[in-house]
C-alpha positions as CSV (number, residue, x, y, z in Angstrom):
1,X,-10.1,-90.0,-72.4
2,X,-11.2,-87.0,-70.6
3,X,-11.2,-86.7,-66.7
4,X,-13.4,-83.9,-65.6
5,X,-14.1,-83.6,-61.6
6,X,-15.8,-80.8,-59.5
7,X,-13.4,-78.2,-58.6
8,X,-14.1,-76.8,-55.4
9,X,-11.5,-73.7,-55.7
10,X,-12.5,-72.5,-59.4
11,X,-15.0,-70.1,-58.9
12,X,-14.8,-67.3,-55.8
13,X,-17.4,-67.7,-53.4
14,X,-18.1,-71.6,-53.3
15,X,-17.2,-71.4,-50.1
16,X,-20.2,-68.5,-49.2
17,X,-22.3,-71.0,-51.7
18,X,-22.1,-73.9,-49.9
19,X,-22.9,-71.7,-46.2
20,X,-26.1,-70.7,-47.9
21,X,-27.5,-74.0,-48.7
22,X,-26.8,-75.3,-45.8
23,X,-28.8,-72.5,-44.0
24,X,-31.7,-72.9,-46.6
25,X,-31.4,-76.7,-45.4
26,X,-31.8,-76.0,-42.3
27,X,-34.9,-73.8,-42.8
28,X,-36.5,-76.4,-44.8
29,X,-35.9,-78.6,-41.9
30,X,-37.3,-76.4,-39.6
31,X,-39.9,-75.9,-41.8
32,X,-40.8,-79.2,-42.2
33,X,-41.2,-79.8,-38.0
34,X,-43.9,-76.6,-38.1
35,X,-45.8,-77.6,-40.4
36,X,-45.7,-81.5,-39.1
37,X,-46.9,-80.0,-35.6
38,X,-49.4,-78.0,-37.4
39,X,-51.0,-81.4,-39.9
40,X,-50.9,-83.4,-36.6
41,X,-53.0,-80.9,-34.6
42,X,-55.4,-80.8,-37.6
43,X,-55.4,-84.5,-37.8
44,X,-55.6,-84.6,-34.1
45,X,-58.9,-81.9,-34.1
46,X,-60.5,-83.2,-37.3
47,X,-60.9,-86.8,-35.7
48,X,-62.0,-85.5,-32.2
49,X,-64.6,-83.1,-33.8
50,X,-66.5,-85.4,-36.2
51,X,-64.7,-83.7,-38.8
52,X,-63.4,-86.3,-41.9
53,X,-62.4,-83.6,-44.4
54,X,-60.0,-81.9,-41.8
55,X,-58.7,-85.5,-40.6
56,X,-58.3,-86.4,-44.3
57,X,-56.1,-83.1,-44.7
58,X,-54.1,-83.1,-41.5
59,X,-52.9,-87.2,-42.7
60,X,-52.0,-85.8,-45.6
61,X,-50.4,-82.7,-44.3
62,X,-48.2,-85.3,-42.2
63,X,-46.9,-87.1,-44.8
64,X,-46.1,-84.1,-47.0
65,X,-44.4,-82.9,-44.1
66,X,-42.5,-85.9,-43.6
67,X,-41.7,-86.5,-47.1
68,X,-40.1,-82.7,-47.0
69,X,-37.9,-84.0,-44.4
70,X,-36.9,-86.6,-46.2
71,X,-36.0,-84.5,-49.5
72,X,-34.3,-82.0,-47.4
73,X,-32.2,-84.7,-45.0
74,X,-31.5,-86.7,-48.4
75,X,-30.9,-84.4,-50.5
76,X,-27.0,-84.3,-50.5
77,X,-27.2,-88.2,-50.6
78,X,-29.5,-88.4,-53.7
79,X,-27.2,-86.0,-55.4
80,X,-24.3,-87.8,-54.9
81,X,-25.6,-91.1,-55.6
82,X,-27.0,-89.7,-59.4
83,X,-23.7,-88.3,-60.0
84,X,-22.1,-91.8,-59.4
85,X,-24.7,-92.9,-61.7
86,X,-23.9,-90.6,-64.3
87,X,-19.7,-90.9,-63.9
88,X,-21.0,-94.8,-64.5
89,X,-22.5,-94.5,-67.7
């Protein structure tokens, strides 16, 4: 039986690694909020001004927005989860 596990220590700069996506996460985060602020004034013009098309788009920019979040707040969870999956099998 083999017994393989993440080492944490075998490579130099996991440490700088791990900094880095956690800034990139928190960009994407950020990220996400503009461009929510930006769908929901599109949504929020579109239906005030007549305007279906740009309503249509700013509901959708929402949710794509939202659904960034999600992917970004999640992501360390989803990764974890699959590699319990996979150490399963």
């Amino acid at each position: 039986m083999i017994d393989i596990v993440p080492n944490g220590s075998g490579l130099p700069g996991i440490e700088q690694l791990r900094v880095i996506v956690g800034a990139v996460m928190t960009i994407g985060l950020i990220l996400a909020v503009l461009a929510l602020i930006i769908a929901a004034v599109a949504w929020g013009y579109g239906a005030n001004s007549s305007n279906p098309h740009l309503a249509s788009r700013g509901k959708l920019g929402v949710l794509v927005a939202c659904g960034a979040a999600l992917i970004c707040g999640a992501s360390v969870t989803l990764v974890n989860f699959f590699w319990g999956v996979g150490q399963s099998v």
